[in-house]
N, C-alpha and C positions, 0 to 999 in steps of 0.2 A: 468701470473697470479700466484697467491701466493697461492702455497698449503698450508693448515695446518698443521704442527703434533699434533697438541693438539687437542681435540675437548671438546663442550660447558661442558659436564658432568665431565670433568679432574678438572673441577674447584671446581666442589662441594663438593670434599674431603677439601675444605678448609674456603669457605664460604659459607652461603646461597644462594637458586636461586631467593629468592625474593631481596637480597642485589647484586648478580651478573647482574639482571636486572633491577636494580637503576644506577648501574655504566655503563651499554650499551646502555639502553635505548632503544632499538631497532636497534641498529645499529651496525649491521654483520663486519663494515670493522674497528671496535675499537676494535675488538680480531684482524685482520690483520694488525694491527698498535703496538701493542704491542706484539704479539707475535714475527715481524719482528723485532723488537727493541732486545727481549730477545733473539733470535735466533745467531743473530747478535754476541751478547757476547760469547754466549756458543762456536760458530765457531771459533772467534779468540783466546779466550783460550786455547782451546783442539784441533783443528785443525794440530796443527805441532805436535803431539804424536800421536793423537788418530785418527779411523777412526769414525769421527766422524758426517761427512756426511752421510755417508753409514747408520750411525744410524737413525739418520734423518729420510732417504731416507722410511724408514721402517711404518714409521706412515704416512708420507708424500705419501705415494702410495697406503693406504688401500681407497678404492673406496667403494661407495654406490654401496647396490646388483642392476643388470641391468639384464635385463631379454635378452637382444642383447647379451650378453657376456657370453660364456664358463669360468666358473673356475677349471684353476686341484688343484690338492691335494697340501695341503700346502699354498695356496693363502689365506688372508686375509681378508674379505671383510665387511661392516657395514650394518648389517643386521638388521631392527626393532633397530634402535639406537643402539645396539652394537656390536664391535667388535666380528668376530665370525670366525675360521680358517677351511677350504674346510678340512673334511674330505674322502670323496668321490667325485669324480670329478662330477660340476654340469656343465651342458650343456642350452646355451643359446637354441632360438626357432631361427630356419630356415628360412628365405622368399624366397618364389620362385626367381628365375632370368633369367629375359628376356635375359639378354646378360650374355658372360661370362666375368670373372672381372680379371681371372688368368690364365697363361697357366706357367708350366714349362719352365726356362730360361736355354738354352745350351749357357755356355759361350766359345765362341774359341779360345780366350786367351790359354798359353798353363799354363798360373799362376793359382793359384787358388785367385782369390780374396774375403775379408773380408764383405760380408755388413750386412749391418742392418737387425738386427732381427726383424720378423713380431709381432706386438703388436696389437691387438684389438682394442687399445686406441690411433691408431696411426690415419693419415691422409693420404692415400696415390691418385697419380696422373700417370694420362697413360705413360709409361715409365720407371715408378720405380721396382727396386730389392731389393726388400727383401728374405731372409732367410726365411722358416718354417720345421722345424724338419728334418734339413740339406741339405733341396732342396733348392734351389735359383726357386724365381718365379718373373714374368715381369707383372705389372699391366696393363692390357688391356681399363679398365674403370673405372674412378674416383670413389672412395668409401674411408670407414674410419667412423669413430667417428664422425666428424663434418660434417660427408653430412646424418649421421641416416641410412649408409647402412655398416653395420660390416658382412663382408666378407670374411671369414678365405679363406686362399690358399684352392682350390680342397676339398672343404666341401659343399655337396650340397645332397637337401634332397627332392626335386620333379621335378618333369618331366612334360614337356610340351605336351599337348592333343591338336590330329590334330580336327580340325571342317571345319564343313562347311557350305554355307547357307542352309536354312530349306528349302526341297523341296515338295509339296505331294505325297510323294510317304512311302515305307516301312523302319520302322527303327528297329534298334533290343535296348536291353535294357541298356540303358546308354549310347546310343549316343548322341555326343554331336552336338548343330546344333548354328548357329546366325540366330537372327531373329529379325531386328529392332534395331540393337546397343546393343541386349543382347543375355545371352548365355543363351541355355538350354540345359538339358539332358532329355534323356525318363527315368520317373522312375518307369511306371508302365505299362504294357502291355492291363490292364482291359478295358474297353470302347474306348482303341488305334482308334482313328477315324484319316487315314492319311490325310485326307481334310481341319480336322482343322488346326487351325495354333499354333502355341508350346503360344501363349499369350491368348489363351481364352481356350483350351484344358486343362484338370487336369492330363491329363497322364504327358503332360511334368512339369519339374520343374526348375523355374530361378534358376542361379549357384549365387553364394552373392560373393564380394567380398573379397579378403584376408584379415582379420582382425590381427594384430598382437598380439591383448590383447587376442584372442580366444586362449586357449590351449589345446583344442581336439581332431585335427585333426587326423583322422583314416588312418591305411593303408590297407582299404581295397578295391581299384582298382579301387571306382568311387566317393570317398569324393573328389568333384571338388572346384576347387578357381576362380577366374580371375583376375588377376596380369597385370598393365599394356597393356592392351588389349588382353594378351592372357590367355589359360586353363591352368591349372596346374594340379597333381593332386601328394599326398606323394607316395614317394618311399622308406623313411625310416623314424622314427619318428623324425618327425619335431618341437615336441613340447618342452617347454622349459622344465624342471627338475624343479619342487616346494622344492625349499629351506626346511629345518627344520631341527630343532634343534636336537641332537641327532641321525639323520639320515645323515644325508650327511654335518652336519654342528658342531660345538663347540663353546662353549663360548674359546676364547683365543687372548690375547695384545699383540702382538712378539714386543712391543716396550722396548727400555731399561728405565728402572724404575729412575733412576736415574736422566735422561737426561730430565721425564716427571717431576719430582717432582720438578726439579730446572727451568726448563722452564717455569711451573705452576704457581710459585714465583716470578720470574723474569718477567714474562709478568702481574701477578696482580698487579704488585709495578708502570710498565708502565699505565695498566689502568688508578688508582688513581691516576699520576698523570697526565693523560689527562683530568680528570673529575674536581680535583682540587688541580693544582702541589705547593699551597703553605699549603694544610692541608693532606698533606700526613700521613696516621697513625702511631702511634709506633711499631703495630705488623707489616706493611707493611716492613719500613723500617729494623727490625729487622729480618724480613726472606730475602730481597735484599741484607741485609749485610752477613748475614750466605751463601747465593748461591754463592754469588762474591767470599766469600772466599774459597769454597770449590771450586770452578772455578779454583783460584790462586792456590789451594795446589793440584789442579788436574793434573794440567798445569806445574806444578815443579816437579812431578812424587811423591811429599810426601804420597800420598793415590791413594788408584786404585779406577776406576771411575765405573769398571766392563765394561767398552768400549775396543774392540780390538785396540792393538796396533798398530801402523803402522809399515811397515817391511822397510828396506832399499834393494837395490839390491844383499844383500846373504842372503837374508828371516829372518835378522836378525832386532829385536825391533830398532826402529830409536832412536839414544842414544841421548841424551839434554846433553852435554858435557859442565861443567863448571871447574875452578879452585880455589882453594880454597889456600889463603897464610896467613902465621903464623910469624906475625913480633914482634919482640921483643922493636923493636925501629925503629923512623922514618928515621933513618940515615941509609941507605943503607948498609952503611960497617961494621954493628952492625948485619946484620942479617944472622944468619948464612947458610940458603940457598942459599945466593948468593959465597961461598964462594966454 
């Protein structure tokens, strides 16, 4: 799948949104058709100087805020439509778990070997190693991104409550019983009749199950869940951290200006002309022709693009070596460098 670096608002520094949605019509994958078209140039231009993926890489990974994901500090994320940079680390919300998903990996190897870093956004399957904050850990139970269970290494934030079936006999306060395929707890000791049974009794109360939109869960000792057939109950707050602006969040683009403003260009010349490639306009083609060339004089090292340089193997700029000759005449034995 084709991430974007650009998104829908980049455009309106240039045209209208009632003219941007004449030319897409509704249809999401004519910015991934043009913007892959424009991407495409900018790569092989700048590509053998500059690090120019890596710039990319930068708008290409800023993600919609998710309420499953922890962000730290400096992460970028798109919040309410805009770009906006973690100033305080926000914390996704917890779900209980039935089984465990990680254990610490002791490798016996006597090497250290390299793996993959743990990513939220990742997919992981029983048997895998990944890295988290220098521990190597072994996935025990499939989780990840794509199955809607994000499961940091050794992050865990409730605990499982024993029960048992409801008997008539004495309970004390907050005990939890089954009774019928549900769970209750005693919430109240007032009119405690042990005879009755926890489904027509008001001392007891059904436990609801885990909701993950809910963001209130208490830690005080008996705010109960039920999670895949068992009790839960927090042990540390489990709830997600509410985003805001000014509080844990900034307006801020870490993308390079440059690479937006000619990508911009260069993918609305694509648009028009997938909408219609023989009435292409004169301002179109007039900013296609300005990108290309700054492309070219980017690409010849004549102007700086404000993209990092690529290094060679002594941490030195990768040099575009040409040679340049001054002939005075086309007969060889006429010119005096060869001589």
């Amino acid at each position: 799948m084709y991430r974007r670096f650009l998104n829908d608002a980049d455009y309106l520094g240039i045209i209208t949104q009632e003219a941007l949605s004449q030319m897409t019509r509704g249809h999401a994958e004519r910015f991934i058709q043009a913007e892959e078209s424009a991407e495409m140039s900018i790569v092989e231009y700048l590509s053998e100087n500059y690090e120019v993926e890596r710039e990319l890489a930068k708008g290409k990974y800023i993600a919609d805020y998710d309420r499953r994901v922890s962000y730290p500090v400096g992460a970028h994320i798109y919040y309410e439509g805009k770009i906006c940079e973690v100033i305080r680390a926000i914390s996704g919300y917890k779900a209980p778990a039935a089984v465990d998903y990680w254990e610490e990996y002791i490798e016996m190897s006597p090497e250290s070997p390299v793996y993959t870093r743990y990513s939220q956004f990742g997919t992981y399957y029983k048997g895998d190693v990944v890295e988290y904050n220098g521990t190597p850990y072994c996935c025990l139970a499939e989780n990840g991104w794509k199955f809607g269970e994000v499961r940091i290494p050794m992050v865990a934030g409730w605990k499982e409550v024993e029960s048992e079936p409801w008997q008539p006999v004495g309970y004390a306060l907050w005990d939890v019983v089954s009774f019928e395929d549900t769970f209750y707890t005693l919430v109240s000791q007032k009119g405690y009749d042990n005879n009755l049974t926890p489904a027509v009794s008001d001392a007891w109360g059904a436990i609801a199950d885990y909701d993950p939109a809910y963001n209130d869960y208490l830690m005080d000792g008996h705010d109960y869940v039920v999670y895949q057939g068992a009790v839960f109950v927090p042990e540390t707050d489990v709830n997600a951290d509410v985003p805001e602006i000014g509080r844990n969040l900034t307006p801020g683009d870490p993308r390079n200006y440059n690479l937006k403003k000619h990508m911009v260009r260069l993918a609305l010349y694509e648009l028009t002309k997938l909408i219609a490639p023989n009435n292409v306009s004169v301002v179109r083609e007039r900013d296609h022709e300005d990108s290309m060339k700054w492309l070219y004089d980017a690409s010849k090292l004549r102007l700086n693009p404000q993209i990092p340089r690529k290094v060679a193997e002594d941490n030195k700029p990768v040099t575009d070596w040409q040679l340049a000759t001054f002939q005075n005449d086309y007969d060889p034995y006429k010119n005096p460098w060869l001589t």
